[in-house]
TORKOL-4160 file (C-alpha; in steps of 0.2 Angstrom, whole numbers, padded with zeros to 4 digits, m for minus):
386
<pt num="1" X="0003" Y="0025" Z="0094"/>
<pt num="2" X="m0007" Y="0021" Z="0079"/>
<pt num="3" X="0002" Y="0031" Z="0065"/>
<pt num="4" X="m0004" Y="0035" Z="0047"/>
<pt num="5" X="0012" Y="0034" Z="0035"/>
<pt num="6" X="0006" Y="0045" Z="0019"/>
<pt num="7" X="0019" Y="0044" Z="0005"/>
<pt num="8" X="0020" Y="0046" Z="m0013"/>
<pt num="9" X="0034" Y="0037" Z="m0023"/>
<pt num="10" X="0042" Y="0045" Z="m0037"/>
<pt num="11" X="0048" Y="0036" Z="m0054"/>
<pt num="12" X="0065" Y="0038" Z="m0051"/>
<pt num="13" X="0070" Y="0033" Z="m0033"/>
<pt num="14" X="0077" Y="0044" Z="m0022"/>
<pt num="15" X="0082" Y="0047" Z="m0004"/>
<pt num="16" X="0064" Y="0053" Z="0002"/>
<pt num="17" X="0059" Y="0035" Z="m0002"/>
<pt num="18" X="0073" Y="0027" Z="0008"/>
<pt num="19" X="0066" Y="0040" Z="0024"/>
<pt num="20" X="0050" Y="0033" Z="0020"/>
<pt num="21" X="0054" Y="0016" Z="0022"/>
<pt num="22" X="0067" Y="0017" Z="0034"/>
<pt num="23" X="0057" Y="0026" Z="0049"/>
<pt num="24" X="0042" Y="0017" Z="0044"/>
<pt num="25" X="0052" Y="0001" Z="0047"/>
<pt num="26" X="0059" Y="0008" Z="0064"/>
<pt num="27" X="0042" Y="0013" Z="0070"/>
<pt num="28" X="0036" Y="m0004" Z="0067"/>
<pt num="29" X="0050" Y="m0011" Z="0080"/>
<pt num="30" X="0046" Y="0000" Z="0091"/>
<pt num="31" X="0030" Y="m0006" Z="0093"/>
<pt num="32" X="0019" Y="0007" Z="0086"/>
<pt num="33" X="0006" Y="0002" Z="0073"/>
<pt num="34" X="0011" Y="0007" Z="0056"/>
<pt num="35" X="m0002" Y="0010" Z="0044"/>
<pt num="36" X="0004" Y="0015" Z="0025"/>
<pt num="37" X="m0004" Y="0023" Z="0013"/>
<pt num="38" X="0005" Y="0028" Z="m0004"/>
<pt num="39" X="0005" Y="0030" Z="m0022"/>
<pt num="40" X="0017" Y="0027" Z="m0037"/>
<pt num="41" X="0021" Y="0039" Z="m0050"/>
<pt num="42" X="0024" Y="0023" Z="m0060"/>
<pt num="43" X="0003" Y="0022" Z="m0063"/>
<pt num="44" X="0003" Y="0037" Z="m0073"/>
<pt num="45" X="0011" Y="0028" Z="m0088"/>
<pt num="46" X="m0005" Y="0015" Z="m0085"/>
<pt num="47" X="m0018" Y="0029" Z="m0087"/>
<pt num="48" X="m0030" Y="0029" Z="m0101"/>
<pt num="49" X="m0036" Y="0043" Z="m0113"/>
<pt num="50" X="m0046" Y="0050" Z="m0099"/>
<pt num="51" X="m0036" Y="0050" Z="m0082"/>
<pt num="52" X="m0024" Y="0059" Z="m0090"/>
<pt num="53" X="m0039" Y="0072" Z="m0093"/>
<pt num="54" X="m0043" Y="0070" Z="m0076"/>
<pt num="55" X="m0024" Y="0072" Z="m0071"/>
<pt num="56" X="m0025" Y="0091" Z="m0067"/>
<pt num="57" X="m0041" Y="0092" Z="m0057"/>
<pt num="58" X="m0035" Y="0076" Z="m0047"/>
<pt num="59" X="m0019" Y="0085" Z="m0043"/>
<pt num="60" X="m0028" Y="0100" Z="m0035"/>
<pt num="61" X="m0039" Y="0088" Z="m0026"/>
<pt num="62" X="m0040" Y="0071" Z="m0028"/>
<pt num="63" X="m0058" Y="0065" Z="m0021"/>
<pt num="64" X="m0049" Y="0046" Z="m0024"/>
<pt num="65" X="m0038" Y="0049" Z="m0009"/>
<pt num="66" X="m0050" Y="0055" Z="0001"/>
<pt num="67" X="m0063" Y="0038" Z="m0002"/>
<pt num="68" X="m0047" Y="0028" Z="0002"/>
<pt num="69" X="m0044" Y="0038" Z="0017"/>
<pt num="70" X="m0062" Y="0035" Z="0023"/>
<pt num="71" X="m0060" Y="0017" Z="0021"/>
<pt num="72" X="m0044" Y="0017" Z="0032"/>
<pt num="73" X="m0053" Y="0026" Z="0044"/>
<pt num="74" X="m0068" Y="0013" Z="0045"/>
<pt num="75" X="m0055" Y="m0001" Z="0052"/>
<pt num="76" X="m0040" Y="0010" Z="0060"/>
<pt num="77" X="m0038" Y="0022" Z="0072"/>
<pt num="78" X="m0027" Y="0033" Z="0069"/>
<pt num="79" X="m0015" Y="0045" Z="0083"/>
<pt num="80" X="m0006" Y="0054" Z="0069"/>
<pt num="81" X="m0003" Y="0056" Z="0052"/>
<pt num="82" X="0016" Y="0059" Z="0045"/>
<pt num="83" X="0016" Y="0067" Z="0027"/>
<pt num="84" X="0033" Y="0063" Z="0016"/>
<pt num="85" X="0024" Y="0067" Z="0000"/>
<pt num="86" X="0007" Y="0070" Z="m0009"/>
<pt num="87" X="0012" Y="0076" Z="m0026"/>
<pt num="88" X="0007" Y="0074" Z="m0037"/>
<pt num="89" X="m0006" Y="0058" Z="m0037"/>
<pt num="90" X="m0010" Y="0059" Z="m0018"/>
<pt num="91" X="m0013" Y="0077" Z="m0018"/>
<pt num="92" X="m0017" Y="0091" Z="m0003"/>
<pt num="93" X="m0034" Y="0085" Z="m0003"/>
<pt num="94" X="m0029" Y="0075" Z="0012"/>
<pt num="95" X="m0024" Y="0090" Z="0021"/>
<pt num="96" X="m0040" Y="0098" Z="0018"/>
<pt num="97" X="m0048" Y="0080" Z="0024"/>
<pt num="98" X="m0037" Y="0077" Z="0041"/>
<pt num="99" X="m0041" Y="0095" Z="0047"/>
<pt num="100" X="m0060" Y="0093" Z="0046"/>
<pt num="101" X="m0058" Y="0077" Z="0053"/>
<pt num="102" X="m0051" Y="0084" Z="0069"/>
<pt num="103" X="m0034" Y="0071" Z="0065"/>
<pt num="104" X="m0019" Y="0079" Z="0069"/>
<pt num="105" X="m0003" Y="0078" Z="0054"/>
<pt num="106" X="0014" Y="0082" Z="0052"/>
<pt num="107" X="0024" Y="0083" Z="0037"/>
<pt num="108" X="0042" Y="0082" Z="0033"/>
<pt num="109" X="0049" Y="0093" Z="0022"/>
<pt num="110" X="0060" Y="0085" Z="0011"/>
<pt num="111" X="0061" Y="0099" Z="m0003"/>
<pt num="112" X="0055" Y="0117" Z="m0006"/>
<pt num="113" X="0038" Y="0111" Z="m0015"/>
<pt num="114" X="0027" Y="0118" Z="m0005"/>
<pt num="115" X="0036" Y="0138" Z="m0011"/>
<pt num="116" X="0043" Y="0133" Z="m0028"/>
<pt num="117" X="0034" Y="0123" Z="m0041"/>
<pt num="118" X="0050" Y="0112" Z="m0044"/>
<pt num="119" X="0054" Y="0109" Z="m0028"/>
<pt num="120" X="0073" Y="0116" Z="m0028"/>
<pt num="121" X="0072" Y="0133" Z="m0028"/>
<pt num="122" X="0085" Y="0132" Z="m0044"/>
<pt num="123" X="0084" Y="0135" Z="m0063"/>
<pt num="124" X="0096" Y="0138" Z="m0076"/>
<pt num="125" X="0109" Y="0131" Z="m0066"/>
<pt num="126" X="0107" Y="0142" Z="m0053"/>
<pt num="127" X="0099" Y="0146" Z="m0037"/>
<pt num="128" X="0082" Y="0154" Z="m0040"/>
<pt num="129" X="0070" Y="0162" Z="m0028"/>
<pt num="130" X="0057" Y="0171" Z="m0041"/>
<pt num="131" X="0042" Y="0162" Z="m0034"/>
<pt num="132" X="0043" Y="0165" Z="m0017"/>
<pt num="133" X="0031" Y="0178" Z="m0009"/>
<pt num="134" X="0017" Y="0166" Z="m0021"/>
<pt num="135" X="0025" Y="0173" Z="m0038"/>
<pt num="136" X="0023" Y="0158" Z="m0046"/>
<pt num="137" X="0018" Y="0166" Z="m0064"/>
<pt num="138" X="0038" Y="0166" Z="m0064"/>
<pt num="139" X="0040" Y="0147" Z="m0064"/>
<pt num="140" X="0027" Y="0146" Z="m0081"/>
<pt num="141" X="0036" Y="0161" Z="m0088"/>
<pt num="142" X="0053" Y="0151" Z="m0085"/>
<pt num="143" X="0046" Y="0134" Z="m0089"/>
<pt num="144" X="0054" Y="0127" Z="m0072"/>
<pt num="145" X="0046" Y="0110" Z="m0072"/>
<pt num="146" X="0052" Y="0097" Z="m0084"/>
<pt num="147" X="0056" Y="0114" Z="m0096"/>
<pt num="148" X="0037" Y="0114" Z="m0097"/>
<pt num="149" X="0024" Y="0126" Z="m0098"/>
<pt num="150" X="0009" Y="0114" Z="m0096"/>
<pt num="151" X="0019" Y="0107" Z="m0082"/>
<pt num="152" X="0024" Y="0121" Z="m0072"/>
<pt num="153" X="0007" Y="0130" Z="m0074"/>
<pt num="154" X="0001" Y="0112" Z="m0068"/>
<pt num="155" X="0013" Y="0115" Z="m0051"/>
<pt num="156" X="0009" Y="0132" Z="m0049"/>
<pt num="157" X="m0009" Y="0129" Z="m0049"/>
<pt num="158" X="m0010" Y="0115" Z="m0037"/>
<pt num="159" X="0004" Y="0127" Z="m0025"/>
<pt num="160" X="m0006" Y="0142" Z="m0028"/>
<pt num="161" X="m0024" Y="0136" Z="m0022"/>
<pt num="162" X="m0018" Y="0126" Z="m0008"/>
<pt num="163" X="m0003" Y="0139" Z="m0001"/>
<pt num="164" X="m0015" Y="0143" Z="0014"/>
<pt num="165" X="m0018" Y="0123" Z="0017"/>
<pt num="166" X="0001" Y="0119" Z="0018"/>
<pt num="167" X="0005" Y="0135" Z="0033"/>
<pt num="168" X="m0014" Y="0132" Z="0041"/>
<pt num="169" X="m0019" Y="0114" Z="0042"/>
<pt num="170" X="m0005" Y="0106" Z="0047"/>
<pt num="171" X="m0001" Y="0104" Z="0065"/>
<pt num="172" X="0018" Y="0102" Z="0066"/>
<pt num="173" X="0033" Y="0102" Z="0051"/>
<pt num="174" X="0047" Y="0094" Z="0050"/>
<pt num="175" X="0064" Y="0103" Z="0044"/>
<pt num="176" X="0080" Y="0093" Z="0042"/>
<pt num="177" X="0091" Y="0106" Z="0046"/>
<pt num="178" X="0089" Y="0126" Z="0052"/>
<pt num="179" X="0091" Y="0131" Z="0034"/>
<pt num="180" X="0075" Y="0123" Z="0028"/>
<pt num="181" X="0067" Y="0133" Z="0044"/>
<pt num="182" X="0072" Y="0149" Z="0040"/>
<pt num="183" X="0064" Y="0147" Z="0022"/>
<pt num="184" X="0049" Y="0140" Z="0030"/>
<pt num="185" X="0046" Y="0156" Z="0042"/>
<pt num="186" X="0053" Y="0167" Z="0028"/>
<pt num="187" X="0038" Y="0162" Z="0019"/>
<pt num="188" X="0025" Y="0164" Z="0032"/>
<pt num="189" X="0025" Y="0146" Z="0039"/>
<pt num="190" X="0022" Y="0147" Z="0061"/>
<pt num="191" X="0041" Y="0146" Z="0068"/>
<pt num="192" X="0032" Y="0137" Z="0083"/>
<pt num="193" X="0025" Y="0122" Z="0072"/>
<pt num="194" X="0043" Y="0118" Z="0065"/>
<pt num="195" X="0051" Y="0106" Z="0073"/>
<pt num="196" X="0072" Y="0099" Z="0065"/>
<pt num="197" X="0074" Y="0082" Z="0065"/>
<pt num="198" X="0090" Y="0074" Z="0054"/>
<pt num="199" X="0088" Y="0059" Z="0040"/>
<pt num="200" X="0092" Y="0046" Z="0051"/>
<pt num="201" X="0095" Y="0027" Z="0049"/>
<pt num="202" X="0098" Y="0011" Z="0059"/>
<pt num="203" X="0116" Y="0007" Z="0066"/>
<pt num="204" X="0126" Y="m0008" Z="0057"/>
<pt num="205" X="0140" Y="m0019" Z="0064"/>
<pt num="206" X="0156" Y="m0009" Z="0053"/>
<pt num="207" X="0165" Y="m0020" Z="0043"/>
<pt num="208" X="0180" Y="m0010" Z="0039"/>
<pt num="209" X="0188" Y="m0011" Z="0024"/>
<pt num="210" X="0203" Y="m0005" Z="0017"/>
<pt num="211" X="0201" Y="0009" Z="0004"/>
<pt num="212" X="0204" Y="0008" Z="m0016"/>
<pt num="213" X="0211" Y="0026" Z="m0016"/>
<pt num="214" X="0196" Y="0033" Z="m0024"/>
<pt num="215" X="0181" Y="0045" Z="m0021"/>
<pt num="216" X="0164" Y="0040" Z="m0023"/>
<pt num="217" X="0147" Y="0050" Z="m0029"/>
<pt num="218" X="0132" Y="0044" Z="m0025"/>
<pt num="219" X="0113" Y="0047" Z="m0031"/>
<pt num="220" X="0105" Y="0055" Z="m0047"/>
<pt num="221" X="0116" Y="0062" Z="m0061"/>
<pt num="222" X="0110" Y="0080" Z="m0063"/>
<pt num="223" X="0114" Y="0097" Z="m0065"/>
<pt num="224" X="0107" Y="0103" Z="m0047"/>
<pt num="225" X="0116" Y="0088" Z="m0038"/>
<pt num="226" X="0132" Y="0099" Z="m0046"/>
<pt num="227" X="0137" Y="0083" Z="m0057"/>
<pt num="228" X="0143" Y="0094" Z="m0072"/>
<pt num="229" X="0157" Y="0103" Z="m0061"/>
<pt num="230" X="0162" Y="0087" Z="m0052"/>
<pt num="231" X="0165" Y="0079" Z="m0068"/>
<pt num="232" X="0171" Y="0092" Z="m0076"/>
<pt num="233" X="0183" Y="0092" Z="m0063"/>
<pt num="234" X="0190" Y="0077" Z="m0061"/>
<pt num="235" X="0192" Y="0078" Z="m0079"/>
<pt num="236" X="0204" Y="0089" Z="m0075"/>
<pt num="237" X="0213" Y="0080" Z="m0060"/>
<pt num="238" X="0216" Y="0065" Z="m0069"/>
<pt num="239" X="0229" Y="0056" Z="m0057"/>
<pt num="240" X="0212" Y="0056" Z="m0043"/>
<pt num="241" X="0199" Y="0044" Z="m0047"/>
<pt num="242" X="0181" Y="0044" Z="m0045"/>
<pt num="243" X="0167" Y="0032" Z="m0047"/>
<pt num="244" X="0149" Y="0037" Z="m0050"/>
<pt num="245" X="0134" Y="0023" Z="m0043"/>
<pt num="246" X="0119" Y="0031" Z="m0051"/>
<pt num="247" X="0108" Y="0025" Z="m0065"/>
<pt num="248" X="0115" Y="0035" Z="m0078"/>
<pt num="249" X="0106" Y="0030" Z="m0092"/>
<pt num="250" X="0094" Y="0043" Z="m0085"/>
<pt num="251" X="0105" Y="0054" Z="m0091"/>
<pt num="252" X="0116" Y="0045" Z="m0105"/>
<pt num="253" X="0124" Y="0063" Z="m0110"/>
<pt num="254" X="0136" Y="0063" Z="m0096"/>
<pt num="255" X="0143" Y="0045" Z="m0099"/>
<pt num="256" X="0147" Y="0049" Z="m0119"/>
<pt num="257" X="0156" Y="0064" Z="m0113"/>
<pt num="258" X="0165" Y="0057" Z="m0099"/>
<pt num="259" X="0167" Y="0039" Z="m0104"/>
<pt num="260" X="0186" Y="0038" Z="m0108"/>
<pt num="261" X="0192" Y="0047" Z="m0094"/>
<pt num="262" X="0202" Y="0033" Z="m0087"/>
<pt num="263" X="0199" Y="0039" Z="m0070"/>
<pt num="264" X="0180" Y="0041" Z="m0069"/>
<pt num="265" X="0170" Y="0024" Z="m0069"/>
<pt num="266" X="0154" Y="0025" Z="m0071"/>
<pt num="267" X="0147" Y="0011" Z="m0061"/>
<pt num="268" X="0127" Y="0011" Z="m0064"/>
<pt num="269" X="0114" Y="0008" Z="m0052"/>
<pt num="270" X="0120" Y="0002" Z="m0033"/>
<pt num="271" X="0110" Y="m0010" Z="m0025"/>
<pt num="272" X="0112" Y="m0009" Z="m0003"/>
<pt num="273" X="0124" Y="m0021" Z="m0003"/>
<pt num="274" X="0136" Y="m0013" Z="m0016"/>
<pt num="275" X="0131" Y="0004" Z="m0012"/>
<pt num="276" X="0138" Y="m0002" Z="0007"/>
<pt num="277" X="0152" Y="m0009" Z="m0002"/>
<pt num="278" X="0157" Y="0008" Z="m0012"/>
<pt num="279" X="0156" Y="0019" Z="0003"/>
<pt num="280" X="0167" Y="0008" Z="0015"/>
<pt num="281" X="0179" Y="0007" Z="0004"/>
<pt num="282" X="0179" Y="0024" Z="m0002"/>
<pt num="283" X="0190" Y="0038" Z="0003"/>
<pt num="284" X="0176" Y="0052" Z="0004"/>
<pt num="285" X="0158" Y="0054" Z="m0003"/>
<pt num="286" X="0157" Y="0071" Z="m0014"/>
<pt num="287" X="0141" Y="0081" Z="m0013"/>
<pt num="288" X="0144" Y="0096" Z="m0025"/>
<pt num="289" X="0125" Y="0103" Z="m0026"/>
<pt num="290" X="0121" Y="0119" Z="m0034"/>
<pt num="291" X="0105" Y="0119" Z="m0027"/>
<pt num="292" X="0097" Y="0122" Z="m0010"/>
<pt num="293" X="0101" Y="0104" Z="m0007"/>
<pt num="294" X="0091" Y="0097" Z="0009"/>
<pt num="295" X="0097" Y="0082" Z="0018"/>
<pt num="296" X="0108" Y="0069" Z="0006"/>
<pt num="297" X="0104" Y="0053" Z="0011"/>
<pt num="298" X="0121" Y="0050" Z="0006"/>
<pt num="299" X="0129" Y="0059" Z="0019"/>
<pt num="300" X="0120" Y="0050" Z="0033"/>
<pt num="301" X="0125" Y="0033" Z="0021"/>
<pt num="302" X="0145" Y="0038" Z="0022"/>
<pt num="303" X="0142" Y="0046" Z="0042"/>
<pt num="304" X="0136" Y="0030" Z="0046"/>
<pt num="305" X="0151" Y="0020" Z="0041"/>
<pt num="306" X="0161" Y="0031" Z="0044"/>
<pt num="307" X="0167" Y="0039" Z="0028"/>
<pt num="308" X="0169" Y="0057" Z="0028"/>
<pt num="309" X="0164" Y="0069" Z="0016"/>
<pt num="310" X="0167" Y="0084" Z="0004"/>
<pt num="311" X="0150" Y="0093" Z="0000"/>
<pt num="312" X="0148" Y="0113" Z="m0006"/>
<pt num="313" X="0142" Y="0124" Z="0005"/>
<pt num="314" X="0126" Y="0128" Z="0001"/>
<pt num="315" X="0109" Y="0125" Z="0009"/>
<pt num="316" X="0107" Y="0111" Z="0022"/>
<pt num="317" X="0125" Y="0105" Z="0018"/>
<pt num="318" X="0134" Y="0116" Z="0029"/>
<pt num="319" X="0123" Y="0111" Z="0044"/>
<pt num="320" X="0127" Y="0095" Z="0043"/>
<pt num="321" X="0144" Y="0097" Z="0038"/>
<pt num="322" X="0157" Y="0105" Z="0051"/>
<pt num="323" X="0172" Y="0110" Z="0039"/>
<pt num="324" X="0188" Y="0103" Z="0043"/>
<pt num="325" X="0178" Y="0094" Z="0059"/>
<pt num="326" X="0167" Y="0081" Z="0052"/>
<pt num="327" X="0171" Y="0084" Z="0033"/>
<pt num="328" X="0176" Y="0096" Z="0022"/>
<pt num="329" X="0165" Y="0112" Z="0012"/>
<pt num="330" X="0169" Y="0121" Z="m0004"/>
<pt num="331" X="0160" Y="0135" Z="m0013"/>
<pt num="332" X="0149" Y="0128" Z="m0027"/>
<pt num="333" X="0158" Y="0130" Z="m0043"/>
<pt num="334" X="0175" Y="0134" Z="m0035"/>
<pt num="335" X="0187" Y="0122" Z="m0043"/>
<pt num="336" X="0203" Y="0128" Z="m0035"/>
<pt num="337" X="0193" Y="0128" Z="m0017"/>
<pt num="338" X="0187" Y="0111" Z="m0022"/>
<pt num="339" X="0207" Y="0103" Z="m0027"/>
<pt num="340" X="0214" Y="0110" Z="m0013"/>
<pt num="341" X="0201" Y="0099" Z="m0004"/>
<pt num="342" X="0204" Y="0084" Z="m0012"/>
<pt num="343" X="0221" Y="0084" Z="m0012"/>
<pt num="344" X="0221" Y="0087" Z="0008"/>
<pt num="345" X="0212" Y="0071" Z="0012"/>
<pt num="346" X="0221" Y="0061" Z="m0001"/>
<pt num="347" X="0238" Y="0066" Z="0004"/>
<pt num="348" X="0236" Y="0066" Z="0023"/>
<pt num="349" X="0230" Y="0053" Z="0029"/>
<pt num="350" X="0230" Y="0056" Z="0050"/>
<pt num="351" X="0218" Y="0069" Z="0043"/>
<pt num="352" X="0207" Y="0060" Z="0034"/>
<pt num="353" X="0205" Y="0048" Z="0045"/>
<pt num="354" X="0201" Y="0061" Z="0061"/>
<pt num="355" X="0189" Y="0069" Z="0048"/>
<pt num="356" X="0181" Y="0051" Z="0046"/>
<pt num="357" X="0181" Y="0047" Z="0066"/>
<pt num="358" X="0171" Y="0065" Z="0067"/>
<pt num="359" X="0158" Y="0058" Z="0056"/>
<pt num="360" X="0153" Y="0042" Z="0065"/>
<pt num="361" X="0152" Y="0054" Z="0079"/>
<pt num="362" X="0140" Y="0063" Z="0070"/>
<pt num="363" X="0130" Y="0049" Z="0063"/>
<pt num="364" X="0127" Y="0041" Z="0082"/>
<pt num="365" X="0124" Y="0060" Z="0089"/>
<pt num="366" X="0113" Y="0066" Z="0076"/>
<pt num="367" X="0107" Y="0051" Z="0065"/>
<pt num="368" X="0106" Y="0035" Z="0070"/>
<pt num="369" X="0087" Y="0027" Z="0074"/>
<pt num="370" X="0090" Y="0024" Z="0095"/>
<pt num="371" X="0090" Y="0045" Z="0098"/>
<pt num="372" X="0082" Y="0050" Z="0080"/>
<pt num="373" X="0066" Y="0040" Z="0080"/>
<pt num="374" X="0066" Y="0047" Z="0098"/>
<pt num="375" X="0065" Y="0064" Z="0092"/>
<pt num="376" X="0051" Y="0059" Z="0079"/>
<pt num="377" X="0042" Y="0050" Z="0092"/>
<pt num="378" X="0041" Y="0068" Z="0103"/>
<pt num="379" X="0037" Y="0078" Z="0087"/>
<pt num="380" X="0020" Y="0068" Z="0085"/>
<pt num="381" X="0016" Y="0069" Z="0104"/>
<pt num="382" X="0019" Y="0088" Z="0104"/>
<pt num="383" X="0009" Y="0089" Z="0087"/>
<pt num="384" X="m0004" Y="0079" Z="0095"/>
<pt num="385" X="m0007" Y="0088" Z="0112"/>
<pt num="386" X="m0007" Y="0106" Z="0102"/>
């Protein structure tokens, strides 16, 4: 197949970019012709006085993206296009562009943008369902993006006048798990043109390493991912230790308060190979979101080298997580739950490591490239003869 790749990077990078490149790079060996079209948030700090005018109108409909897809079109032609992200520098104007082209497009839907302004269906350190229903007067009110009113009138606006594009012109959606489904149909979106596909990623040869007796975090240090209680907490468990790979200079307040706790490290940035390094070596990944948290990249990271897990039960997690199968779940928040936990798969070993076998299982069931492009590669044939 001849397949349009639609993406738009963020600043910070994050596990929708990894997806990006990861299925992009797999459909290439496959033999399918790949064609990329994406942006970088990064070219807004290059804008002039008067793109950044332009940024709002550009972000409802950007008649950029539409000159570039024309171009595109002129050489390639193109089976399918699969949508990651379009906000905000791509924008829906390629939606409204592919529909009266006759092209047929699918989009995977890696956050709640397309019901919430910031995408997480959380605010004030809690989950947050105000806008759904097209209430998004709530998300200005509450200044849900970057604690903005500009901004989040900015998301709402472009949300708003183009709710009817994302449920009516595109063909076929992809959920990561059944929790992101029901949201989807909850809202209005055609059950029948919502299809669950896993994050996935290509198998590598295990190099098994023997564990350092700590537990690893892994991605953006924020209050949604749940980082204040999973500090907070082993602040309070001082004879457990736990290393934190994420840039943390994004977010410099939680390294001053932590810093001399001797048993939090704060490693920094990860590249692959020490991220690979941190996980096999590790005695469990933690996911503590607080937010309706899709599809961690993380967890199919840890799966694949099988390296179990402990994540809070809250959005996509559990569907992904089998407690006390594949992993371990605790209530958000719940710090007793949360120790009692973590003290089960340091002290019992036998445990852990059945826990740990349960999660390469799931990885090669659920994740890994050989049946998970597969799936990919039925969506876009279902999307394309609809």
């Amino acid at each position: 197949m001849n397949i349009l790749l639609v993406h738009n990077y963020y600043k910070i990078r994050g596990g929708e970019d990894s997806v990006f490149e990861n299925e992009s790079a797999e459909l290439e060996k496959r033999g399918h012709k790949v064609i990329k079209y994406v942006k970088k948030n990064s070219e807004i700090d290059k804008y002039n006085f008067f793109q950044k005018i332009l940024f709002f109108p550009r972000s409802v409909y950007n008649f950029k993206t539409v000159d570039d897809l024309k171009k595109i079109l002129k050489n390639e032609t193109i089976d399918v296009a699969h949508i990651h992200n379009v906000f905000p520098l791509i924008s829906p104007s390629i939606y409204r562009f592919f529909k009266k082209k006759g092209f047929k497009t699918v989009q995977t839907i890696h956050n709640y943008r397309f019901l919430c302004p910031n995408g997480l269906f959380f605010r004030n350190g809690k989950v947050c369902e105000l806008c759904v229903g097209e209430y998004f007067y709530n998300a200005v009110k509450h200044k849900c993006y970057k604690n903005s009113k500009i901004f989040s009138l900015l998301y709402s606006a472009i949300i708003k006048l183009n709710y009817n594009v994302f449920r009516n012109f595109i063909d076929g959606y992809i959920a990561l798990t059944k929790f992101t489904k029901l949201k989807l149909v909850d809202s209005g979106f055609s059950a029948d043109k919502i299809f669950i596909k896993a994050n996935g990623m290509a198998d590598k040869r295990r190099s098994f390493s023997e564990n350092k007796k700590y537990f690893l975090y892994i991605g953006r240090l924020s209050k949604e991912k749940g980082v204040d209680f999973l500090l907070d907490s082993f602040s309070n468990m001082k004879d457990k230790n736990l290393i934190i790979a994420g840039d943390y200079s994004k977010s410099p307040e939680y390294f001053e308060k932590y810093k001399d706790c001797p048993n939090i490290n704060f490693f920094g940035f990860a590249d692959e190979t020490q991220k690979e390094t941190l996980i096999n070596e590790s005695l469990a990944i933690i996911v503590p979101s607080v937010c309706y948290d899709n599809y961690p990249v993380a967890l199919v990271e840890a799966f694949r080298a099988g390296i179990t897990a402990v994540g809070s039960s809250i959005g996509g997690i559990p569907y992904i997580i089998s407690d006390g199968v594949n992993g371990e779940l605790f209530e958000p928040n719940n710090f007793e739950q949360f120790k009692s936990k973590i003290e089960k798969l340091y002290n019992n070993e036998e445990h852990r490591r059945k826990l740990s076998e349960n999660a390469r299982s799931t990885f090669l069931e659920k994740m890994e490239f050989s049946k998970n492009i597969t799936i990919l590669e039925e969506i876009y044939k279902k999307t394309n003869i609809s």
